[in-house]
PDB file as gemmi writes it, atoms N, CA and C in Angstrom:
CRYST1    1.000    1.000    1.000  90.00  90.00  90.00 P 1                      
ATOM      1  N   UNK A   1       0.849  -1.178   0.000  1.00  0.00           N  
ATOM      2  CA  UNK A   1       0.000   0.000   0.000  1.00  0.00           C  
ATOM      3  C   UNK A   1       0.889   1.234   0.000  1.00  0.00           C  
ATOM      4  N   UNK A   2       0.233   2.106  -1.096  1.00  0.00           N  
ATOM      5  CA  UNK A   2       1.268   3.416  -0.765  1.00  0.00           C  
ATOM      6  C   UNK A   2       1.354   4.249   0.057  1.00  0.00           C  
ATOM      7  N   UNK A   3       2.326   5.060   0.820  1.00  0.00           N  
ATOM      8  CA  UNK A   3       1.657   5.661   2.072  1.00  0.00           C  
ATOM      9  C   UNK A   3       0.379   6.788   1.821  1.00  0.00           C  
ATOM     10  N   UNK A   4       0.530   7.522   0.445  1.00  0.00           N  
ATOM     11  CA  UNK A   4      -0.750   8.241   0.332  1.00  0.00           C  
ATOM     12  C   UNK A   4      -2.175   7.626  -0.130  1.00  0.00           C  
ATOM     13  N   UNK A   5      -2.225   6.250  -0.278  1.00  0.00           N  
ATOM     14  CA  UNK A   5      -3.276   5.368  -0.287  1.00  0.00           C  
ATOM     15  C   UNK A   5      -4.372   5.278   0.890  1.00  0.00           C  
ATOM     16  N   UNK A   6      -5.477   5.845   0.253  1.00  0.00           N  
ATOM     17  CA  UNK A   6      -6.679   5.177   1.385  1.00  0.00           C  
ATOM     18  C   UNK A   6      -5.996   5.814   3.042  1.00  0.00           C  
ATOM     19  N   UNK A   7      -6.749   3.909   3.442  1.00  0.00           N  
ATOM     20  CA  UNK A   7      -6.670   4.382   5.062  1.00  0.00           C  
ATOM     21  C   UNK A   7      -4.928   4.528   5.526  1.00  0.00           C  
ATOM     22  N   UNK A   8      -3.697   4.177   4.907  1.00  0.00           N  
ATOM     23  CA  UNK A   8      -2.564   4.942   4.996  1.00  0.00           C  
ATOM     24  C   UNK A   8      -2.126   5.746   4.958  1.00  0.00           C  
ATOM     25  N   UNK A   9      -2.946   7.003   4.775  1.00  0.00           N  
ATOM     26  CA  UNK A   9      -2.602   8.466   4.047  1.00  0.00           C  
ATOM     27  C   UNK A   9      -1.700   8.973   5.461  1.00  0.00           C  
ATOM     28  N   UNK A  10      -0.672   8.589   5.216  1.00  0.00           N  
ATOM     29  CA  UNK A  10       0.468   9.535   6.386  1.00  0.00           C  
ATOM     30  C   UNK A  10      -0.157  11.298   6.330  1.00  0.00           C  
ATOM     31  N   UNK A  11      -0.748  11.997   5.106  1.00  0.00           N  
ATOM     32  CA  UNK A  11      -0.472  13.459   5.299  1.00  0.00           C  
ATOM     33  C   UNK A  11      -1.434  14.097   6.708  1.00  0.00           C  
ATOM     34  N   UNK A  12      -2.660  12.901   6.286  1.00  0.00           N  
ATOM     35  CA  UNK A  12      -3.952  13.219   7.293  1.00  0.00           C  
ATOM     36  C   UNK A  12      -3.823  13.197   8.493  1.00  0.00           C  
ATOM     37  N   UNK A  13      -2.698  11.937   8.386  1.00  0.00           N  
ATOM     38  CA  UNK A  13      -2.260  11.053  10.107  1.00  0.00           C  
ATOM     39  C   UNK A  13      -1.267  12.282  10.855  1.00  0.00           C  
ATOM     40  N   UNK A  14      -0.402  12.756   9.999  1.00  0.00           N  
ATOM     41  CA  UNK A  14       0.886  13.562  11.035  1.00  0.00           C  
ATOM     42  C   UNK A  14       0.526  14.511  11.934  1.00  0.00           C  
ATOM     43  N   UNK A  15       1.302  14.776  13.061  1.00  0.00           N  
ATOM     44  CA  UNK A  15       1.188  15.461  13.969  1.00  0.00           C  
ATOM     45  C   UNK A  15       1.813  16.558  13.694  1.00  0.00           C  
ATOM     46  N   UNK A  16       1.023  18.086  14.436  1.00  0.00           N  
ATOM     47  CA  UNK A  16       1.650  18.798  13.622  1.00  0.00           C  
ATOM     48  C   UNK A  16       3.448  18.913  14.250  1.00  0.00           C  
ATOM     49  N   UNK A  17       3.350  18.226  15.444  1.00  0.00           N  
ATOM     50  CA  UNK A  17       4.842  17.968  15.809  1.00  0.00           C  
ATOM     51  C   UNK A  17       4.791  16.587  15.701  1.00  0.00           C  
ATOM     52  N   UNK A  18       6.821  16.702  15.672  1.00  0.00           N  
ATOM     53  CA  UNK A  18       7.254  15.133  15.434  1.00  0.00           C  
ATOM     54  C   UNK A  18       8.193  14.760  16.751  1.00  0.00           C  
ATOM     55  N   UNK A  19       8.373  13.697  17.101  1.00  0.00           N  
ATOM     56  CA  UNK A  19       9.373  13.059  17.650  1.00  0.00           C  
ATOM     57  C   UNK A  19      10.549  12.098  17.376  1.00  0.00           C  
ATOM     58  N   UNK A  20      12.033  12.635  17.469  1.00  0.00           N  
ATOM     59  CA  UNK A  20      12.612  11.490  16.792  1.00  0.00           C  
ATOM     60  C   UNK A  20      12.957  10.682  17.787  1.00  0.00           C  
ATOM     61  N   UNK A  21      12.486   9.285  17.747  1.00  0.00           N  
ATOM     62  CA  UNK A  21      13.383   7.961  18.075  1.00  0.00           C  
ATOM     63  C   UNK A  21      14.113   7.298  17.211  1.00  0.00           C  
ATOM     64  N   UNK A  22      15.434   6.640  18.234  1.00  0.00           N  
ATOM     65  CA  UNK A  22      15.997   5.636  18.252  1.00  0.00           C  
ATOM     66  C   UNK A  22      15.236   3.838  18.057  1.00  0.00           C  
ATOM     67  N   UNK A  23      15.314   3.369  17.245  1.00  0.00           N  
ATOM     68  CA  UNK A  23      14.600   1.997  17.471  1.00  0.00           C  
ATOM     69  C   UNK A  23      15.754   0.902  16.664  1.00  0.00           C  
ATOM     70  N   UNK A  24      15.495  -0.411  17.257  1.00  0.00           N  
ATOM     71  CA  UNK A  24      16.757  -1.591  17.078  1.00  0.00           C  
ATOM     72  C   UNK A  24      15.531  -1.987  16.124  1.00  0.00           C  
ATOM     73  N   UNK A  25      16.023  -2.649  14.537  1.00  0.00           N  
ATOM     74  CA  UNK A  25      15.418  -3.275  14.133  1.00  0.00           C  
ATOM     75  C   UNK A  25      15.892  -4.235  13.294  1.00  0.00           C  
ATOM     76  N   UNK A  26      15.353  -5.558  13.017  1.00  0.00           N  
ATOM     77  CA  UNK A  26      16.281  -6.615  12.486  1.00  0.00           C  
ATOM     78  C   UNK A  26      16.590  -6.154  10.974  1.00  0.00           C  
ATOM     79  N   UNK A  27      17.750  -6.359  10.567  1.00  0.00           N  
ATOM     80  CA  UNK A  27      18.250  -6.086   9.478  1.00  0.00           C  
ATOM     81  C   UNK A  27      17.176  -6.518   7.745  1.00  0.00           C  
ATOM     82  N   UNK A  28      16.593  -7.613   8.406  1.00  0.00           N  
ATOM     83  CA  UNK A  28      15.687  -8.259   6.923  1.00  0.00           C  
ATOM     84  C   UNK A  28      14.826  -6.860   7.110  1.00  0.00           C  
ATOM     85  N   UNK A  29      14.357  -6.581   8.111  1.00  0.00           N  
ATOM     86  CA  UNK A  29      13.395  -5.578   7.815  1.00  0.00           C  
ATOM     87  C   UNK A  29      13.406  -4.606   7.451  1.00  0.00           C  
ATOM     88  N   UNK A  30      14.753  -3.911   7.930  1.00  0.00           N  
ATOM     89  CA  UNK A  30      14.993  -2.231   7.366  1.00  0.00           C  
ATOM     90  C   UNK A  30      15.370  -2.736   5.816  1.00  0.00           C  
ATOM     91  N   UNK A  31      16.055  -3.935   5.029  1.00  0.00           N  
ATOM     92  CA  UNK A  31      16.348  -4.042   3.886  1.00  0.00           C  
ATOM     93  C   UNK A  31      14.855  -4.298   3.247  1.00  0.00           C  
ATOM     94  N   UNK A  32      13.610  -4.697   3.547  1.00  0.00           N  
ATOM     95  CA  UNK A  32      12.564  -4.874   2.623  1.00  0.00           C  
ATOM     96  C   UNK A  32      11.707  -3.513   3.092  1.00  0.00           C  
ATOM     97  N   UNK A  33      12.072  -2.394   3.996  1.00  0.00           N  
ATOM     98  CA  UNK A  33      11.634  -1.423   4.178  1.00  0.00           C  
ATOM     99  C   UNK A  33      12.461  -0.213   2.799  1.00  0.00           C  
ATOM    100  N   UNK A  34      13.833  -0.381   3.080  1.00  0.00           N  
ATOM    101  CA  UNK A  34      14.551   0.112   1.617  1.00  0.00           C  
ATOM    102  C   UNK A  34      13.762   0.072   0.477  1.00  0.00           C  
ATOM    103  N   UNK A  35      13.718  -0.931   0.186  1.00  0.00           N  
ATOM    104  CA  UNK A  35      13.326  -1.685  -0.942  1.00  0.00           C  
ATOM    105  C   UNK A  35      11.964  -0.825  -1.455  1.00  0.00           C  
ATOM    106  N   UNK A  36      11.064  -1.005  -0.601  1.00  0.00           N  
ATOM    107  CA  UNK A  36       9.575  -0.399  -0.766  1.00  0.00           C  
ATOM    108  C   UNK A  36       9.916   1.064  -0.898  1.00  0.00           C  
ATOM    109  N   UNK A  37      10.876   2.016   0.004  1.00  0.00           N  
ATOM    110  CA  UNK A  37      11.014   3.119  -0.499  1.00  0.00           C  
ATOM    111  C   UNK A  37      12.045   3.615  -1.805  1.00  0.00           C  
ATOM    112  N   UNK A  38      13.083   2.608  -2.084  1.00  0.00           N  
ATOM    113  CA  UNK A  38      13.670   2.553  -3.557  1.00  0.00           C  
ATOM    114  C   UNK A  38      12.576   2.407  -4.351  1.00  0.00           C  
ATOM    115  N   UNK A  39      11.275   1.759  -4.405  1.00  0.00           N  
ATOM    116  CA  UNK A  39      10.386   1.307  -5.372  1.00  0.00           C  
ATOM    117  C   UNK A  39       9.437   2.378  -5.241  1.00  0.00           C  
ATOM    118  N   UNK A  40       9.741   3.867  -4.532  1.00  0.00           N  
ATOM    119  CA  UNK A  40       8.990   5.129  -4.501  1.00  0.00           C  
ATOM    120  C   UNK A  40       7.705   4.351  -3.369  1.00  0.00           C  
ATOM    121  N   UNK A  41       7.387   3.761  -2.718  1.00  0.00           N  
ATOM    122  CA  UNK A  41       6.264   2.874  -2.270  1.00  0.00           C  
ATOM    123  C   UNK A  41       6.088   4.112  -1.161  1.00  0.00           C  
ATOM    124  N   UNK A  42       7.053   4.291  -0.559  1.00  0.00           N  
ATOM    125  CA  UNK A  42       7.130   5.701   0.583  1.00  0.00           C  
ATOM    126  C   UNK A  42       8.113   6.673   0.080  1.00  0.00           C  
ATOM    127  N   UNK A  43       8.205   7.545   0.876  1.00  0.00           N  
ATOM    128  CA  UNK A  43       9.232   8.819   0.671  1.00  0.00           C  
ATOM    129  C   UNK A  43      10.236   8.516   1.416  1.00  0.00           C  
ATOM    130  N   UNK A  44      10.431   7.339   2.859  1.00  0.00           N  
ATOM    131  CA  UNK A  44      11.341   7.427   3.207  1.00  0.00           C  
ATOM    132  C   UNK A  44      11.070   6.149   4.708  1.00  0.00           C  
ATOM    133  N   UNK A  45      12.237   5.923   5.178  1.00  0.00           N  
ATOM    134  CA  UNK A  45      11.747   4.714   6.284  1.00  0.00           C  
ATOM    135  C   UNK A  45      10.951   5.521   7.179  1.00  0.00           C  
ATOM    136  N   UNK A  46      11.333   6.357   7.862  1.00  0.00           N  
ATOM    137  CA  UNK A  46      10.552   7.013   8.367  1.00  0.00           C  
ATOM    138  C   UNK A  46       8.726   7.064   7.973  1.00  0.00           C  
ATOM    139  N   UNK A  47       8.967   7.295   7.155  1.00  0.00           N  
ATOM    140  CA  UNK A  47       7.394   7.572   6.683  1.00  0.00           C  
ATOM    141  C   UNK A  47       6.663   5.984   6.372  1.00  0.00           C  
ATOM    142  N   UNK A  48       7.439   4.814   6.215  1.00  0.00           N  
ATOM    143  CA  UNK A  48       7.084   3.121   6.362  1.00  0.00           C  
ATOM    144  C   UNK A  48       6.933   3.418   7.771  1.00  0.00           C  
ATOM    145  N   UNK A  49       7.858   3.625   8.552  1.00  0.00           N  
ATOM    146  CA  UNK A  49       7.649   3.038   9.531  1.00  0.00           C  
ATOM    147  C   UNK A  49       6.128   3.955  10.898  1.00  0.00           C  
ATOM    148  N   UNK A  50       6.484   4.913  10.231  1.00  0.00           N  
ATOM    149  CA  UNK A  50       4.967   5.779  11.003  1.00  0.00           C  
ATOM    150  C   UNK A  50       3.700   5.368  10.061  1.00  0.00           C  
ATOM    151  N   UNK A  51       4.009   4.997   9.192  1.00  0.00           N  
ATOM    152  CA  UNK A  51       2.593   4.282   8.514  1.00  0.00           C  
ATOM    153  C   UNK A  51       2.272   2.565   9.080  1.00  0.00           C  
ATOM    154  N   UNK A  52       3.282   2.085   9.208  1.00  0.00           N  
ATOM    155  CA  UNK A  52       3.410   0.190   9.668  1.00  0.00           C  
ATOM    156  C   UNK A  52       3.104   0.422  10.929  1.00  0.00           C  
ATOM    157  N   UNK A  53       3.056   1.637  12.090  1.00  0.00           N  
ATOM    158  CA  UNK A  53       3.402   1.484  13.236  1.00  0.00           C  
ATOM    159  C   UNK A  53       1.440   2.323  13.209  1.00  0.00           C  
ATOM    160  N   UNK A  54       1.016   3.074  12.984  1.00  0.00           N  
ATOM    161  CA  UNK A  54      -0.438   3.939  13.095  1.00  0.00           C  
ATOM    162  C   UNK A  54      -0.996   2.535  12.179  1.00  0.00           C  
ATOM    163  N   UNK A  55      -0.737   1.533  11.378  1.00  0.00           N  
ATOM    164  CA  UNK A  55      -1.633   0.351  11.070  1.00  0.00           C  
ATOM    165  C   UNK A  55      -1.512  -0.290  11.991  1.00  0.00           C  
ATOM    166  N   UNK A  56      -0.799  -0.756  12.644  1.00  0.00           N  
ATOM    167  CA  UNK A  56      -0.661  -2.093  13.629  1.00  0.00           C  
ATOM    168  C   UNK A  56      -1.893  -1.672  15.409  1.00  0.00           C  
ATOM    169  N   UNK A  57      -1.322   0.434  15.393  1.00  0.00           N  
ATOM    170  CA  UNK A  57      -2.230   0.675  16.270  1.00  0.00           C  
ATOM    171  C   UNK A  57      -3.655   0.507  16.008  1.00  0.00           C  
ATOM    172  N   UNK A  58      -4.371   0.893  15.267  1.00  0.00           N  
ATOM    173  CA  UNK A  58      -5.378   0.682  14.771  1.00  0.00           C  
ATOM    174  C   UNK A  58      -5.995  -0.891  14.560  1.00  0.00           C  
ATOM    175  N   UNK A  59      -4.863  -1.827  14.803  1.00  0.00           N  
ATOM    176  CA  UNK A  59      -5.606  -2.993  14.585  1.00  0.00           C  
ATOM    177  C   UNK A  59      -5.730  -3.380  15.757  1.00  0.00           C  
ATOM    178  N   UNK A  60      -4.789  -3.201  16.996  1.00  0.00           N  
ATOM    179  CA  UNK A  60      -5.055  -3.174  18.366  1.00  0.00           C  
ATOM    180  C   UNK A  60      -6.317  -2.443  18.888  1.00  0.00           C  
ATOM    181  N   UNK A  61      -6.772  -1.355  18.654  1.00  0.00           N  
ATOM    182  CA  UNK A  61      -7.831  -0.724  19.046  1.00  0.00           C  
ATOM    183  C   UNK A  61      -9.100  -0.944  18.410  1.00  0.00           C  
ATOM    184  N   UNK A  62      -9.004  -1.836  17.266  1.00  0.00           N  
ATOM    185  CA  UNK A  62     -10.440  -2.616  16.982  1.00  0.00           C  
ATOM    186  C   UNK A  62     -10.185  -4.193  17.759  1.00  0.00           C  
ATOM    187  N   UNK A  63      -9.446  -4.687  17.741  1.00  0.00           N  
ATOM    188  CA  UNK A  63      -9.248  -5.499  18.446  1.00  0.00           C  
ATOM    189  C   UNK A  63      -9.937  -5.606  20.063  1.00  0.00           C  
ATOM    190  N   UNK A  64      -9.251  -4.249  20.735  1.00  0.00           N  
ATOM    191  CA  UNK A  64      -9.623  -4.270  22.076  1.00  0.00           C  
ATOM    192  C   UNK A  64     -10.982  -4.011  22.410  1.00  0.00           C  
ATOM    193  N   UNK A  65     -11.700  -3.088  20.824  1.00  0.00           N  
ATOM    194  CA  UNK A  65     -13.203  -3.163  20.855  1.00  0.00           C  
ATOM    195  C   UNK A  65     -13.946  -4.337  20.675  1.00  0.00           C  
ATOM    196  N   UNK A  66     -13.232  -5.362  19.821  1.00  0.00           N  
ATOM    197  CA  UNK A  66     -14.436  -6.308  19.545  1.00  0.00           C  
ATOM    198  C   UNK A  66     -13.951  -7.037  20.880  1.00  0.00           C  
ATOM    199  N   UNK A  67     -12.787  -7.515  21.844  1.00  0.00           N  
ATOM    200  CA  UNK A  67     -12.976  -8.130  23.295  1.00  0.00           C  
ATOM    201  C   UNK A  67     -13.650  -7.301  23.680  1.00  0.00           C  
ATOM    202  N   UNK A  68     -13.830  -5.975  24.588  1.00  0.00           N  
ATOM    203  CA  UNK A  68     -14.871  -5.288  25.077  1.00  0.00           C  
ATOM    204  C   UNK A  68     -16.137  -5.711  25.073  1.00  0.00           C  
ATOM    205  N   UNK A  69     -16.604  -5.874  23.202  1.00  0.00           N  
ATOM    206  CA  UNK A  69     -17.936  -5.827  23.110  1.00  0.00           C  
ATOM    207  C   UNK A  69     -17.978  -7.418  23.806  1.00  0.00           C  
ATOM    208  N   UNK A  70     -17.391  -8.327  23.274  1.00  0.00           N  
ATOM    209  CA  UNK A  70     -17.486  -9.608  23.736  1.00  0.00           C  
ATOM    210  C   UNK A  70     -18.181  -9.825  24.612  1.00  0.00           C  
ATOM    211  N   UNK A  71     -17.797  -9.130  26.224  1.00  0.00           N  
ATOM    212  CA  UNK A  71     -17.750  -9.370  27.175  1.00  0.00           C  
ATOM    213  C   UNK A  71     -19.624  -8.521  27.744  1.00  0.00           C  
ATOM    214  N   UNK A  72     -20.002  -8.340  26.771  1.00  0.00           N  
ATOM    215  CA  UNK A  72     -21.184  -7.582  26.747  1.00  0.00           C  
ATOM    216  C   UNK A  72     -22.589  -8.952  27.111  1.00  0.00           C  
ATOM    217  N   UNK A  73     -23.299  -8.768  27.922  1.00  0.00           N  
ATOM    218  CA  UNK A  73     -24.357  -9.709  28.160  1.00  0.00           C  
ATOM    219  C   UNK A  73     -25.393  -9.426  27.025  1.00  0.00           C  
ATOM    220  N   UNK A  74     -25.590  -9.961  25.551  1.00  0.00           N  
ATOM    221  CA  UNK A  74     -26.781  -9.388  24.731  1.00  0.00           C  
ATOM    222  C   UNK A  74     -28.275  -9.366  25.406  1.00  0.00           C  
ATOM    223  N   UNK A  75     -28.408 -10.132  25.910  1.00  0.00           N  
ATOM    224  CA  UNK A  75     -29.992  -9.933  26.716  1.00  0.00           C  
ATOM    225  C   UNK A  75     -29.747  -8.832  27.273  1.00  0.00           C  
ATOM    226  N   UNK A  76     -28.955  -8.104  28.302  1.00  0.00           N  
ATOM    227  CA  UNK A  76     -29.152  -6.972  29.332  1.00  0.00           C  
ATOM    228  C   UNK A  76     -28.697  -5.798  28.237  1.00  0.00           C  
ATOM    229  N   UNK A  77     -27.976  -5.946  27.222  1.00  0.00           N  
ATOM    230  CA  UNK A  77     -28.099  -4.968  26.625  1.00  0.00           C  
ATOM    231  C   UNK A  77     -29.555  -4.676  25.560  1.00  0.00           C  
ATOM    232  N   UNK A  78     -29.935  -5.704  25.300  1.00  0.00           N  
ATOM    233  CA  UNK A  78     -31.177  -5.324  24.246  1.00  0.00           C  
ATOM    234  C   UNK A  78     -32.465  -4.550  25.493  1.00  0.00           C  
ATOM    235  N   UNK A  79     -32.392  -5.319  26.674  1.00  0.00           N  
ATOM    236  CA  UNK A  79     -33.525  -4.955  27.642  1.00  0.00           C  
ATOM    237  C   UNK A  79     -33.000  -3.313  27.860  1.00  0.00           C  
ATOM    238  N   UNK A  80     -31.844  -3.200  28.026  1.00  0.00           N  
ATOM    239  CA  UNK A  80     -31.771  -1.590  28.159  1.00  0.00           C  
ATOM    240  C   UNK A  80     -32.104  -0.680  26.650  1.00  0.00           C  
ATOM    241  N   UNK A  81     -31.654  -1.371  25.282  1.00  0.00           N  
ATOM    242  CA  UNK A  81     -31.534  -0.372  24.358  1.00  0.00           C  
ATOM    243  C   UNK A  81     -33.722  -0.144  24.272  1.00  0.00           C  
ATOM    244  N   UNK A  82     -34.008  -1.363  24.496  1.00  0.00           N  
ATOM    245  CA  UNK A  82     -35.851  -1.457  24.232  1.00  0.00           C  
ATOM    246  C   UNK A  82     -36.070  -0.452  25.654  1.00  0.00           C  
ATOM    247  N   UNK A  83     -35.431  -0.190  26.304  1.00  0.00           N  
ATOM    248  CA  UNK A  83     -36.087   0.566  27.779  1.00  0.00           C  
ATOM    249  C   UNK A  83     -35.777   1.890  27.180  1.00  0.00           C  
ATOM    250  N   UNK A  84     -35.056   2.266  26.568  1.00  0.00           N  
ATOM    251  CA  UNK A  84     -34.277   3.248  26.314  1.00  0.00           C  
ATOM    252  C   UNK A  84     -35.001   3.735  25.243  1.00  0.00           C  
ATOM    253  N   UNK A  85     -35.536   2.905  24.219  1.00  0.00           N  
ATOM    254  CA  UNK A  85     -36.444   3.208  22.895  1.00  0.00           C  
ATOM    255  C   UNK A  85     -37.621   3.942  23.246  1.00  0.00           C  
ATOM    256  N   UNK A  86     -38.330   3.221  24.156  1.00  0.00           N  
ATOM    257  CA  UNK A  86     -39.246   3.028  24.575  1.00  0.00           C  
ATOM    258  C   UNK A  86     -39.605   4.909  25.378  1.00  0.00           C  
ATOM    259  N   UNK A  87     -38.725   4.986  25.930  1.00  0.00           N  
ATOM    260  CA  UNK A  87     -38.522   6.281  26.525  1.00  0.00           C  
ATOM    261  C   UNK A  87     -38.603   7.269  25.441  1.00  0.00           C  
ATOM    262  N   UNK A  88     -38.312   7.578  24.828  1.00  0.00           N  
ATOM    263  CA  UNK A  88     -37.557   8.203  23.879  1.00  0.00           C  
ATOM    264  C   UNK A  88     -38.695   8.587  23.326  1.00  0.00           C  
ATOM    265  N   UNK A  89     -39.694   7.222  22.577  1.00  0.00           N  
ATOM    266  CA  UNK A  89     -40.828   7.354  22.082  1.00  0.00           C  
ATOM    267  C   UNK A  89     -42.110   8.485  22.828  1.00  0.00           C  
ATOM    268  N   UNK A  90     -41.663   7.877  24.117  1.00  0.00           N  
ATOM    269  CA  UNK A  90     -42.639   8.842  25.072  1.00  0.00           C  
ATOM    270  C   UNK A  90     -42.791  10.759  24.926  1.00  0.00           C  
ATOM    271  N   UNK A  91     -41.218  11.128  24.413  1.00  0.00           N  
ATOM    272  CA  UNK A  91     -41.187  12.376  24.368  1.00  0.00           C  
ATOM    273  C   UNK A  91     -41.358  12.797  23.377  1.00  0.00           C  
ATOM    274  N   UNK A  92     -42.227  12.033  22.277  1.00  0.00           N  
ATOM    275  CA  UNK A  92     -42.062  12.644  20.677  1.00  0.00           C  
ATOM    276  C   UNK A  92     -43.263  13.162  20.848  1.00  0.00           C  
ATOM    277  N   UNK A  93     -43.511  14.257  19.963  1.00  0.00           N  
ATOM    278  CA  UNK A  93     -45.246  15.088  19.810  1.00  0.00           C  
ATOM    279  C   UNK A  93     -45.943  13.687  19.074  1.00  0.00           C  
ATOM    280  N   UNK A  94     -47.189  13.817  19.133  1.00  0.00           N  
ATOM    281  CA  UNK A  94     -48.021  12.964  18.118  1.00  0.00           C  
ATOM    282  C   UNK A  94     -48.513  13.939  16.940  1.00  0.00           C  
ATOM    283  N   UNK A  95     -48.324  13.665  15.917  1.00  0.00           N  
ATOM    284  CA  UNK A  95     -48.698  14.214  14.560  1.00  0.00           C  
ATOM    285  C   UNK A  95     -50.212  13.792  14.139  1.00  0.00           C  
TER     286      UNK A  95                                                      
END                                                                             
């Protein structure tokens, strides 16, 4: 994916400040990270690696939503969303 592709678009994602780190990374990886930015794929490792690193977050945080929802009782939630409807209905004008 290119970084200005879709849900990768680094321009949308950046902060308007940056931080530089230090990070150890295994050698296969910074060479097939090269590679993708020799092949224009990014502008630069930097910009792979704040795009590989805002995908991986994002898959953690749907992740931690669908355990969340998991843990949801569907009966006690439908009895509240119908209690909740139900209310709601009460405050509408009649036409």
């Amino acid at each position: 994916m290119r970084e200005g592709d879709g849900e990768y678009d680094i321009q949308s994602y950046s902060p308007m400040s940056k931080t530089k780190v230090a990070i150890t990374i295994d050698e296969n990886l910074v060479q097939r990270i090269d590679r993708l930015v020799a092949e224009r794929r990014f502008s630069s490792r930097s910009s792979a690696f704040q795009v590989a690193v805002k995908a991986h977050l994002e898959r953690i945080d749907r992740t931690r939503l669908a355990r969340e929802c998991a843990k949801l009782d569907r009966r006690q939630e439908r009895i509240l969303a119908e209690e909740g409807a139900s209310r709601d209905l009460e405050g509408w004008p009649e036409y």
